[in-house]
Structure formats: structure tokens, C-alpha cells
N, C-alpha and C positions, 0 to 999 in steps of 0.2 A: 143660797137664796138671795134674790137681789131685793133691796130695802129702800133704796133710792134711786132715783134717774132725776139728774139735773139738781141736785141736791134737795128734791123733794120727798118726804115717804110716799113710799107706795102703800095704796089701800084699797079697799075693794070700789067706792065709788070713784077714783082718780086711776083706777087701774089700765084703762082703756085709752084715757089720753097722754098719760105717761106713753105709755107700748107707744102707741104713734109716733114718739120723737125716734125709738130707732128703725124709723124707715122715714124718716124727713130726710129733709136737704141740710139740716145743721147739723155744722159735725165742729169738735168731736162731741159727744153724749158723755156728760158725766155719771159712772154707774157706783153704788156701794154697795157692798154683799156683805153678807156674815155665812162662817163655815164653823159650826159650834160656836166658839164663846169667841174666837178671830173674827173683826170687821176692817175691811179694808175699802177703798173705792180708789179710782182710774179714771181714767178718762178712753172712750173707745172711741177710734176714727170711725168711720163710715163711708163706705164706698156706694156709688152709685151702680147699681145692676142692670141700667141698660147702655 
């Protein structure tokens, strides 16, 4: 589950403008997840799709 983008939490009122950074033009997008009691975060490039 992802918990951060751009080192923000994610929540239900920031949920929507979060999502929009990964279809922006900034790359890369820093992500953090937790998988159980493991959190980790990355950084994801982003390519442009047209």
C-alpha cells in the first residue's frame, strides 16, 4: 500500500492531488509503501506516454 508520494502522507482529502503527480511532467516521483510491518520508499522515473 502506498503511504507517501513526494514525501507527503497520503489521505483521503490529499488523495486526488497526490495521484496527479504521477501523471505530471516531474519525474522522478518519490513513492513509500509499507507491505506488513516493511516500509520502504524510491524514487519512480516517469515517462511521458505520448
Amino acid at each position: 500500500m502506498i503511504i507517501q508520494i513526494n514525501h507527503q502522507a497520503l489521505t483521503a482529502s490529499n488523495f486526488d492531488e497526490l495521484r496527479q503527480l504521477l501523471s505530471s511532467a516531474k519525474q522522478p516521483v518519490t513513492l513509500c509503501w509499507q507491505a506488513g510491518e516493511l516500509q520502504q520508499c524510491g524514487n519512480l522515473k516517469l515517462f511521458n506516454r505520448f
